[in-house]
C-alpha positions as CSV (number, residue, x, y, z in Angstrom):
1,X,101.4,-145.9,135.3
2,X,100.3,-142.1,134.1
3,X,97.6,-142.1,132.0
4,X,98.3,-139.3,129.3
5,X,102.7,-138.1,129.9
6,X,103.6,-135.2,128.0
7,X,107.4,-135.2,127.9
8,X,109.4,-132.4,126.6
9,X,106.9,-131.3,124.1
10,X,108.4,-128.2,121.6
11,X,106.8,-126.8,119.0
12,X,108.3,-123.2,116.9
13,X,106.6,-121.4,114.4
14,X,110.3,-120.3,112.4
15,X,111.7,-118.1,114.8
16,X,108.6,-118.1,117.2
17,X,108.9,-120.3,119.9
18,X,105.0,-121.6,120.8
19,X,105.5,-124.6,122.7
20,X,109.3,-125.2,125.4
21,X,110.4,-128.8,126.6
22,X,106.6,-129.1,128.2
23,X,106.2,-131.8,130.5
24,X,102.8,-133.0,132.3
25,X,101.3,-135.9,133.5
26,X,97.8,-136.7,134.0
27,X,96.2,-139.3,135.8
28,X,93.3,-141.4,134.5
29,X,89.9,-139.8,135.2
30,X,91.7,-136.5,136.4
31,X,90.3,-132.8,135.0
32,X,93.9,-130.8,134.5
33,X,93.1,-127.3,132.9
34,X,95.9,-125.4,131.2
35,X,95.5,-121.9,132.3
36,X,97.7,-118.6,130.5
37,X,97.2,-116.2,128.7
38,X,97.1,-115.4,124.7
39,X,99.8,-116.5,123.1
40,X,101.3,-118.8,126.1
41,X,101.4,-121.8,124.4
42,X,97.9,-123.7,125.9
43,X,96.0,-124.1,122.9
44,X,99.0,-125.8,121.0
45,X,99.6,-128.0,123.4
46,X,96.5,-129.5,123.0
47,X,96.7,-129.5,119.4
48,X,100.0,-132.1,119.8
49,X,97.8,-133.9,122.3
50,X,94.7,-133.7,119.7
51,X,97.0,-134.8,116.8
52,X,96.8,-131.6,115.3
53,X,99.7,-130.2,115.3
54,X,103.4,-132.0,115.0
55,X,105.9,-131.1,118.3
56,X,109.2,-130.3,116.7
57,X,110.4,-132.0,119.8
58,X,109.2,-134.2,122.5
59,X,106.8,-137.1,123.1
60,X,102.8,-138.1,123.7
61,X,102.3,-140.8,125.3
62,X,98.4,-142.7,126.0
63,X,98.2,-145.2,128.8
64,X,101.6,-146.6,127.8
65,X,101.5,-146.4,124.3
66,X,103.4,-143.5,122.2
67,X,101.0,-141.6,120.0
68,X,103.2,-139.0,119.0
69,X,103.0,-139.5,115.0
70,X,99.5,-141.3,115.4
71,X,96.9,-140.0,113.1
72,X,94.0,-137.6,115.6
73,X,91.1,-140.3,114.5
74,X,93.4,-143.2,115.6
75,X,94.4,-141.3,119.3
76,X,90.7,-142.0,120.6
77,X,90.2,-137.9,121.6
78,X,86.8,-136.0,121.8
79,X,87.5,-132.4,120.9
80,X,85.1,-129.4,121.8
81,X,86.5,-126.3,119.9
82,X,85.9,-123.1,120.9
83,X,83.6,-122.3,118.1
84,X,82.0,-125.6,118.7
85,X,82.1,-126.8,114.8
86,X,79.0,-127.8,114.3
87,X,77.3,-128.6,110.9
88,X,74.7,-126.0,110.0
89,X,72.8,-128.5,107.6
90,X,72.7,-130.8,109.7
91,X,70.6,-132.1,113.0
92,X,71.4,-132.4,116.4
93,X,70.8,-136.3,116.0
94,X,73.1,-136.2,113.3
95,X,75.9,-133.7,114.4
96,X,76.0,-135.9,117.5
97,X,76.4,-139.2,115.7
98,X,79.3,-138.0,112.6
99,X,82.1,-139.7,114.7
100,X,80.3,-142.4,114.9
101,X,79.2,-142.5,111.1
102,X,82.8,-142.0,110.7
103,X,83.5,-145.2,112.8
104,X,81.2,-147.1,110.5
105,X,79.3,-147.9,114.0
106,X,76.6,-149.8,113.1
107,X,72.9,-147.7,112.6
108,X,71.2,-149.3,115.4
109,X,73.4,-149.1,117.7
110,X,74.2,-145.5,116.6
111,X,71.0,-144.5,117.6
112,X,71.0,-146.1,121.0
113,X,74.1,-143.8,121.5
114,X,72.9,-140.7,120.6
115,X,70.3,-141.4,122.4
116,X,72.6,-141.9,125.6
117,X,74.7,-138.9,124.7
118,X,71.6,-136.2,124.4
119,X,70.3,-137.4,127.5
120,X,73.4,-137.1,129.4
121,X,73.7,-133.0,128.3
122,X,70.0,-132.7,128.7
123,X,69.0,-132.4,125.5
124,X,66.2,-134.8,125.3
125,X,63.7,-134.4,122.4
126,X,66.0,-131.8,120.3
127,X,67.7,-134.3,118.0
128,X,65.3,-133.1,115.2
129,X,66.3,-129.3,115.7
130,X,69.6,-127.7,113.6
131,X,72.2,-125.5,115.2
132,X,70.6,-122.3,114.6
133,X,67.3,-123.1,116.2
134,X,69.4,-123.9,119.2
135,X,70.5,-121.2,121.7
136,X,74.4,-120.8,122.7
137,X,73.9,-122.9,125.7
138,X,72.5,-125.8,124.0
139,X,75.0,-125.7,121.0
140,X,77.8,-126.2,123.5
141,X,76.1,-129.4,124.8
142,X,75.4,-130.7,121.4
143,X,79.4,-130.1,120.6
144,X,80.0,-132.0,124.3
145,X,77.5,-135.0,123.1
146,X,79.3,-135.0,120.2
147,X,82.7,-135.7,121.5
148,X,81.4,-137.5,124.5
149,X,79.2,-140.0,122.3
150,X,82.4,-141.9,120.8
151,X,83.6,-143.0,124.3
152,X,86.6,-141.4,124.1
153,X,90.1,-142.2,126.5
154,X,90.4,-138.1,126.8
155,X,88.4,-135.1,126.5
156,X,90.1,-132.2,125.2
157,X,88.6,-128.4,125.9
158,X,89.7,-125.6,123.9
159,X,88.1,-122.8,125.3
160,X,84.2,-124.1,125.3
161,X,82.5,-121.7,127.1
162,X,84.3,-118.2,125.8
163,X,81.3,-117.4,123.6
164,X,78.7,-118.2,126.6
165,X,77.4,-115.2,128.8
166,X,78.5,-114.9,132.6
167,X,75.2,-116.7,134.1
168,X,75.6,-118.9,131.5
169,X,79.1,-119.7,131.5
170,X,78.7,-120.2,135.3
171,X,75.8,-123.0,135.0
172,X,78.3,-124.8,132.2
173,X,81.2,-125.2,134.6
174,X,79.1,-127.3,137.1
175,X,77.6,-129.1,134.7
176,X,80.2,-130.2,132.7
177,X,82.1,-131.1,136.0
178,X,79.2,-133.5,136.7
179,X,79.8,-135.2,133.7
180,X,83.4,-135.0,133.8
181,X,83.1,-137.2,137.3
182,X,79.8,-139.4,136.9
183,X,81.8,-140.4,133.7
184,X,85.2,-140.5,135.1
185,X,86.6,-139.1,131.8
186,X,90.4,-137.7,131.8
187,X,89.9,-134.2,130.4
188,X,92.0,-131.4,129.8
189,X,90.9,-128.2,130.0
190,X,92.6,-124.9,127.9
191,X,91.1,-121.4,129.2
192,X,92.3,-118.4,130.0
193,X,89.6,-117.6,132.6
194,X,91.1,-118.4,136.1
195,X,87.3,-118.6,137.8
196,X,86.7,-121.6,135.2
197,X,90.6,-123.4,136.0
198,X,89.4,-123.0,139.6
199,X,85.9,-124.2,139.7
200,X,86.3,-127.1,137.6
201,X,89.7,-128.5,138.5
202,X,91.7,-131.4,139.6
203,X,94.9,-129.6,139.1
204,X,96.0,-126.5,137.2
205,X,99.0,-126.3,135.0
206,X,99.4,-122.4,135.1
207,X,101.4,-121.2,131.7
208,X,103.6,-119.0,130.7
209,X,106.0,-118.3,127.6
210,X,105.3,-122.0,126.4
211,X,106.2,-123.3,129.5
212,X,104.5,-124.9,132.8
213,X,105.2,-122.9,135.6
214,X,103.5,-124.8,138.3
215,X,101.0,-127.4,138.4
216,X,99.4,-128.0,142.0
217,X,95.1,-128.1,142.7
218,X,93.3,-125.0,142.7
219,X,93.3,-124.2,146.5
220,X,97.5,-124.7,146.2
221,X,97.8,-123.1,143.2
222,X,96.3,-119.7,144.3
223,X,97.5,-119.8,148.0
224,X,100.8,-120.9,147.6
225,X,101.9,-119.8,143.9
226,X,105.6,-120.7,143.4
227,X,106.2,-117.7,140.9
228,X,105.7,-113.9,140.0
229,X,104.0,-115.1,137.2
230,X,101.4,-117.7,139.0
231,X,101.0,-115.0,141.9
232,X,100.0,-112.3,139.7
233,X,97.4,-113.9,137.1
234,X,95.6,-116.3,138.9
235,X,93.7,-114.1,140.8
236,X,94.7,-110.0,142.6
237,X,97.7,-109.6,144.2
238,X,99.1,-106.6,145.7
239,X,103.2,-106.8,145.4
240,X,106.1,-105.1,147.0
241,X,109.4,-104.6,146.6
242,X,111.1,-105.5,149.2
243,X,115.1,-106.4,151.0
244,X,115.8,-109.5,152.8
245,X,117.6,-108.4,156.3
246,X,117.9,-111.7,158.2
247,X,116.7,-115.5,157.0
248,X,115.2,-117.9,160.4
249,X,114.1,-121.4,159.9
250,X,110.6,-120.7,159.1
251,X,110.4,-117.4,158.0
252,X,112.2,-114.2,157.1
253,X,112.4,-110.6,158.0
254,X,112.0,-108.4,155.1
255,X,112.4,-104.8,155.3
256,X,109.5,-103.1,152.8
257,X,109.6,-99.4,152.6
258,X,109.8,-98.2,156.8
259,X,108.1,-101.6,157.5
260,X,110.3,-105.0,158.5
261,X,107.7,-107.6,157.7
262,X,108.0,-111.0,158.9
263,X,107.2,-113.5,156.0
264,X,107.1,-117.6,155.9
265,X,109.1,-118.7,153.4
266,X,108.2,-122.4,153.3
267,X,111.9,-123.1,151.7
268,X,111.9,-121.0,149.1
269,X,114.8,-120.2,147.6
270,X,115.4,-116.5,146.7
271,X,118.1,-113.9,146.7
272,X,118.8,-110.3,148.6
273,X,115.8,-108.0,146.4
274,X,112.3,-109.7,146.7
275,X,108.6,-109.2,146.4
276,X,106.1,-109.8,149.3
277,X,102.9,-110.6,148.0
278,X,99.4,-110.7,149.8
279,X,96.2,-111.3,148.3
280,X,93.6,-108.4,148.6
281,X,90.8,-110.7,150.9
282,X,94.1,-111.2,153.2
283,X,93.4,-107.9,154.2
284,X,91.3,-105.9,156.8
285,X,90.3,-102.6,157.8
286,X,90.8,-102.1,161.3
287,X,88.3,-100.3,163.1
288,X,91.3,-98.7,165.8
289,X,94.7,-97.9,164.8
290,X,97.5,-99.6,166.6
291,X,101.4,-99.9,166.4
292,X,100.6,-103.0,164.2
293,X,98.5,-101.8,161.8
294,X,99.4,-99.3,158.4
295,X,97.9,-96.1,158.4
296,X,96.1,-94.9,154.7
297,X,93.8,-93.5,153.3
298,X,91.0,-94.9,150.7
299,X,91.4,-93.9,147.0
300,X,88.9,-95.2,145.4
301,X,85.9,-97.5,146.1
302,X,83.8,-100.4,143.7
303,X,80.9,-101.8,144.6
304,X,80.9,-105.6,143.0
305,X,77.9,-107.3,144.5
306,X,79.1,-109.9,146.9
307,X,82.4,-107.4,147.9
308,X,83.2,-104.1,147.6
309,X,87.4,-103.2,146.3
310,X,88.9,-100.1,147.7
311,X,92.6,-99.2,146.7
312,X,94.0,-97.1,149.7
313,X,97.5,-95.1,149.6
314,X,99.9,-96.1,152.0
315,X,103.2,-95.4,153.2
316,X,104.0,-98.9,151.6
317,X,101.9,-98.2,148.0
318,X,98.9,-98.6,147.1
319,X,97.2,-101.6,148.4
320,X,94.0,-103.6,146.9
321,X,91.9,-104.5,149.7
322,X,88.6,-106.8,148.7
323,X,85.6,-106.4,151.9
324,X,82.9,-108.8,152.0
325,X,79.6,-106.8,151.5
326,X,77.5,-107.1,155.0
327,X,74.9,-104.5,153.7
328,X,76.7,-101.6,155.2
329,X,78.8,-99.9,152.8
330,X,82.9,-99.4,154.3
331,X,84.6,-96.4,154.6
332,X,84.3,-93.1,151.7
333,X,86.9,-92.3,149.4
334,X,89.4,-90.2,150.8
335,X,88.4,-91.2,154.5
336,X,91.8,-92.4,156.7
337,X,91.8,-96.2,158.0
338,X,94.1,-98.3,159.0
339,X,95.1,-101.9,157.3
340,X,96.2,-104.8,158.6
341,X,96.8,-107.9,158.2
342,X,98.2,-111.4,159.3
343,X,101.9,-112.8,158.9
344,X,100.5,-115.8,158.0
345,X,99.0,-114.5,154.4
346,X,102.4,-113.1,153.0
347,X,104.2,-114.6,150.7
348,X,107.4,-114.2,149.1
349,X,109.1,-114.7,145.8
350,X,112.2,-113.7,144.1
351,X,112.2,-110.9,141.3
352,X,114.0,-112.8,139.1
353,X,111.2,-115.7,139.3
């Protein structure tokens, strides 16, 4: 049986449709992140789950049992909000144990748990400090002991590391994954940051327009996206228009610009007009032109650390190509090269997708 099945979940606003006959099921002790962007729908979708927020349509179900028009303090959910709620006046000790004051848990044991709680987000010998003697890092952790410290069935995420800086934010998403599995909690995530869907994971359920649009495990999800949409905004893509000429078993010839282009399909269905997509780490400066490779020249070039991104003009457009950094810097702007690439690494969707 599913652990948490979210079935046709719909949610409007009067005219403003937030939420669209979502459906999702997660498995117990599964991390499922809701990736989008503003205004897709993510963060009221785990308000329904939460208990926050009413679907005008649809229904929650936990282990079994429907908790659609359950009350959020009988649904057995931690919550880690984005601003991470915590009381200014009072301790960590005592932010970390309100749910269980709430639960009329006796003192003794009370303290054993908080105890437990502050030791599994490293926060051992701080339960005397208040919020704002805390830095950002360690105010997230008291907001995860905090919903962690009632034993919860789920863990709900909205956004918990947005305020956090990029090293920061980076340290988080291992750590919290390390609780996630030594604790075998089912938590879903909501971000809009495709580095944290990826890194922390199980699956992703990639949204759009209040809909799911696919939900497959990281690596699936950015090789093999089954939309426009998924394609473009979880991770760079380069995209071309393109005409179908002739459909074989396992792939199809596509005629993009002067160049036919052989493309797997992997049973996709699509019409006539389509795009071919590659991913800019797909592709490769050659270091000798041939009959197989596209001739270009670079337009611009960014250094980034680990990789270097040129975008080079091409017969085809403009293509995003992303080169590992080996110490030696690649080719000047406005230098000619010559790209290629490997069948393999297109992929094509419809336009209509």
């Amino acid at each position: 049986m599913t652990f948490l099945h979210l079935e046709g979940l719909s949610k409007r606003y009067d005219d403003f449709v937030a939420v669209n006959g979502l459906s999702l099921d997660v498995e117990r002790g599964e991390f499922v992140s809701l990736l989008g962007p503003s205004g897709c729908g993510k963060t009221t979708t785990l308000q329904m789950i939460a208990g926050f927020v009413t679907p005008n349509a649809g229904r929650i179900a936990l282990n079994g049992r429907d908790i659609t028009q359950l009350a959020p303090e009988k649904r057995g959910m931690g919550v880690v909000f984005q601003s991470y709620a915590l009381f200014a006046h009072m301790t960590v000790a005592d932010n970390v144990g309100f749910g269980l004051e709430m639960r009329r848990v006796p003192r003794a044991q009370r303290v054993g748990r908080i105890r437990e709680a502050l030791a599994l987000v490293r926060l051992e010998g701080l339960d005397k400090r208040y919020p704002r003697e805390l830095s950002g890092g360690q105010r997230q952790r008291v907001a995860i002991a905090r919903a962690l410290v009632i034993q919860p069935d789920v863990l709900l995420l909205d956004e918990p590391m947005s305020n956090l800086d990029a090293k920061l934010r980076e340290e988080m998403h291992i750590e919290l994954r390390a609780i996630q599995r030594k604790l075998r909690i089912t938590t879903i995530l909501v971000t809009h940051d495709q580095v944290e869907a990826m890194t922390m994971s199980d699956r992703i359920a990639v949204m759009h327009a209040g809909r799911i649009v696919q939900v497959a495990s990281p690596l699936d999800a950015y090789e093999r996206p089954e939309s426009p949409f998924a394609s473009t905004f979880l991770g760079r893509t380069n995209a071309f228009e393109g005409t179908v000429l002739e459909r074989k078993p396992n792939c199809c010839v596509v005629q993009v610009g002067s160049r036919q282009l052989h493309v797997r399909h992997e049973g996709r269905e699509f019409g006539r007009d389509v795009h071919v997509y590659v991913r800019p780490e797909k592709l490769r400066l050659a270091h000798n032109g041939t009959g197989d490779t596209l001739p270009g020249r670079v337009r611009t070039r960014v250094f980034l650390g680990s990789h270097w991104m040129l975008e080079v003009d091409s017969a085809l457009g403009v293509f995003r190509i992303s080169q590992p950094n080996t110490g030696e810097p690649p080719p000047p702007e406005g230098e000619s090269v010559h790209v290629e690439w490997s069948d393999d690494d297109l992929r094509i969707l419809t336009m209509e997708a």
